[in-house]
C-alpha positions, 0 to 999 in steps of 0.5 A: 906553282899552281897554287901561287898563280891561283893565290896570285889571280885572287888578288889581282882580279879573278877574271883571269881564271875559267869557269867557276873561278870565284872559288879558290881551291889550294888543295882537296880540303881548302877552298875560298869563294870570293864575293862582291856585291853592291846596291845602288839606290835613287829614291824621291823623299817626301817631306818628314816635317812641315818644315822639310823639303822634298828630295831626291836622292843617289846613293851606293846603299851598300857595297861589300867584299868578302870571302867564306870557305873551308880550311879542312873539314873541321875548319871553316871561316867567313869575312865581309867588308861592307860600305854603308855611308853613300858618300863617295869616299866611305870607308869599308868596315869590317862587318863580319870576321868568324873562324868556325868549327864543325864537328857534326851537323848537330854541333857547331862552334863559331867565334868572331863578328857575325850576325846575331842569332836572335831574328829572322831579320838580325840572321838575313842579309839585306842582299835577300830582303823582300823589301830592299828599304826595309833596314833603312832607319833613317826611313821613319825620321825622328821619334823612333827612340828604340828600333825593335828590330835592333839586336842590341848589337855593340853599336847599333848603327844601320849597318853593324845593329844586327852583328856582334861579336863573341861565340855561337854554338849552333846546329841541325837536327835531323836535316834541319826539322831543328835548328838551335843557335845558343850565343854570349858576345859583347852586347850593347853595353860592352866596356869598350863601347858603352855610352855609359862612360869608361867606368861601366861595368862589363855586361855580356848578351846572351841569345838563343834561338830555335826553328822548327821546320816540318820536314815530315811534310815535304819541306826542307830545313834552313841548314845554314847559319844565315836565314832568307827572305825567299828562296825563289821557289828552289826549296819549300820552307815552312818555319817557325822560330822563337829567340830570346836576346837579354843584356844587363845595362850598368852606367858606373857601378854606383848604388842608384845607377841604372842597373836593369837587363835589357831583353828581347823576344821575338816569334816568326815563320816563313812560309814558301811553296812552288804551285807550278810557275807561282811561288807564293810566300809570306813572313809574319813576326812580333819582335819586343824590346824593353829596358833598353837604356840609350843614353846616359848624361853623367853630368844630371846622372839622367839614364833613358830607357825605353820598350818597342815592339815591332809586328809585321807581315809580308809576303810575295808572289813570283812568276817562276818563268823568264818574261823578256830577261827575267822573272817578275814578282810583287812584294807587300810588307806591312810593319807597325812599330810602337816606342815609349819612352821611359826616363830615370832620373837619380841625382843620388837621393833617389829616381823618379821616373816618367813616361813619354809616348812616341809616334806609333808608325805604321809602315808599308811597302810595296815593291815590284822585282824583276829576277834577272839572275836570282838576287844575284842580278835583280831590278826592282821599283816600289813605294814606301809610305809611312803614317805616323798615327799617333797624338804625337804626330805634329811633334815628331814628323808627318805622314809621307812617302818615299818612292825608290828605284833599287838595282843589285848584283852580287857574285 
């Protein structure tokens, strides 16, 4: 009876249960816990172009739904449906779907749609960014061909670029001093979804990741399958991680086709560490994408390919005691990305191929956050600048600045 009444509150609406009754136990081994979360957003836009106008802007940047736990200690699973499109009849989409088998913390096997484990970037919800603009593409207007933070997921849109589907093979050794992810799923160029028409051969990606934390020293490993910007002085981090992500991109199988793997490469470490109420952390990385085609005209038989790289760094400084409501904190991130863009143009008789420089970005933010619940309630007000400094600059864009109010909550 009791477990039809739980099964019953879940989908009616938890807030009939008592305390803690988000999690849903059906018995001693099974359990869910069920999640909500929302962002909602008013930013003031500065001009793109010389032919732009300035705008404001409301939008529910993201709201999401979803539920993880375990089936038995062998078993586990996780789902999240998220909105991304701030319109107000935006669908949900499923972002995340995995059945999960532990069978030590050294060896894990996960199968479904999760987030790539290449980056610290692709690995941590945007609910846990320092910057909560920082997954905002649309945020450099045009001239950014290739996003080097992009996984080369199935799509590549701002909300599903950094998931994929297929299996992932991960795991803790010694309490986390290492962590490896070894993943093949679909890839960009997947048959299903391939630009390159339905002719395309079927290429899987392959990723690896590995951390290293100096656990010897004090600092505790990131056990879970999911990473974080901070975690608000509730454990010291010091990090180091390298992955590897690569793809072979075929448009229809003929001889002079476009036929080169895309590859990714990335370094990065977290550091974070509470000195009485200051909780100092900074993040820096390099990430490198090249080869990566982007479209195909079968009617010119032109493939477009390109390299980006992304380096960045930023960090935060919290005061870890409640002022008025909440704990302040101040985060700066500095971020230069670099595209170029190579096409290959074959009509058979063979391919020439040119190359074209596109805007150089420099990207920083600066944003104050107010704590109220951790980033399960959190307010925070910041400025986004970007300068485009490049020859291409009039071609592409201008420089501009984009001032945000950003509310979450999530539970």
């Amino acid at each position: 009876m009791r477990k039809s009444l739980l099964a019953m509150a879940a989908l009616m609406g938890i807030s009939t249960l008592p305390a803690h009754a988000w999690r849903v136990n059906i018995d001693k081994e099974s359990y869910a816990d069920i999640f909500f979360g929302a962002q909602i957003v008013g930013t003031a836009q500065g001009k793109r172009t010389n032919a732009d106008h300035n705008a404001t802007n409301f939008a529910a940047q993201l709201v999401s739904i979803g539920a993880s736990g375990h089936v038995n200690k062998l078993v586990y699973f996780g789902i999240v449906a998220e909105s991304t499109n701030p319109g107000l009849r935006s669908a949900f989409v499923t972002r995340d779907a995995f059945v999960g088998l532990k069978f030590a913390d050294e060896f894990r096997v996960q199968a479904g749609a999760m987030r790539i484990p290449f980056s610290r970037i692709t690995l941590t919800s945007s609910y846990n960014f320092l910057i909560p603009t920082q997954d905002n593409r649309g945020i450099y207007g045009v001239g950014l061909l290739i996003d080097p933070i992009d996984g080369l997921s199935v799509r590549g849109d701002a909300g599903e670029r950094n998931r994929d589907a297929g299996i992932v093979v991960w795991g803790n050794v010694a309490e986390g001093m290492l962590k490896y992810y070894l993943g093949v799923t679909d890839g960009r160029y997947d048959r299903r979804t391939s630009p390159f028409g339905a002719n395309a051969k079927d290429n899987l990606a392959y990723t690896i990741r590995l951390q290293f934390t100096p656990t010897m020293l004090g600092f505790k490993g990131e056990t879970g399958y999911s990473l974080a910007d901070t975690y608000l002085g509730k454990q010291n981090v010091l990090t180091l991680g390298v992955g590897y992500r690569a793809v072979k991109a075929q448009t229809t199988g003929l001889t002079r086709d476009y036929s080169k793997t895309a590859k990714l490469w990335t370094v990065d470490m977290l550091y974070e560490q509470k000195f009485g109420d200051i909780v100092p952390n900074l993040q820096v990385g390099y990430i490198d994408a090249k080869d990566v085609a982007y479209r195909y005209d079968s009617a010119t038989r032109v493939v477009s390919y390109g390299k980006a790289t992304q380096i960045y760094a930023q960090g935060q400084l919290l005061y870890d005691q409640v002022v008025g409501f909440g704990k302040p904190a101040l985060a700066i991130r500095w971020e230069q990305n670099k595209n170029k863009d190579l096409s290959t143009f074959d009509t058979g008789t063979g391919g020439t191929t040119v190359g074209t420089a596109q805007p150089k970005n420099t990207r920083v933010g600066v944003f104050a956050h107010y704590y109220i619940k951790g980033q399960d309630a959190k307010i925070s007000f910041g400025v986004d600048t970007v300068n485009r400094n490049s020859d291409s600059k009039g071609a592409n864009g201008k420089n501009f600045a984009d001032f945000t109010l950003y509310l979450q909550t999530k539970f």
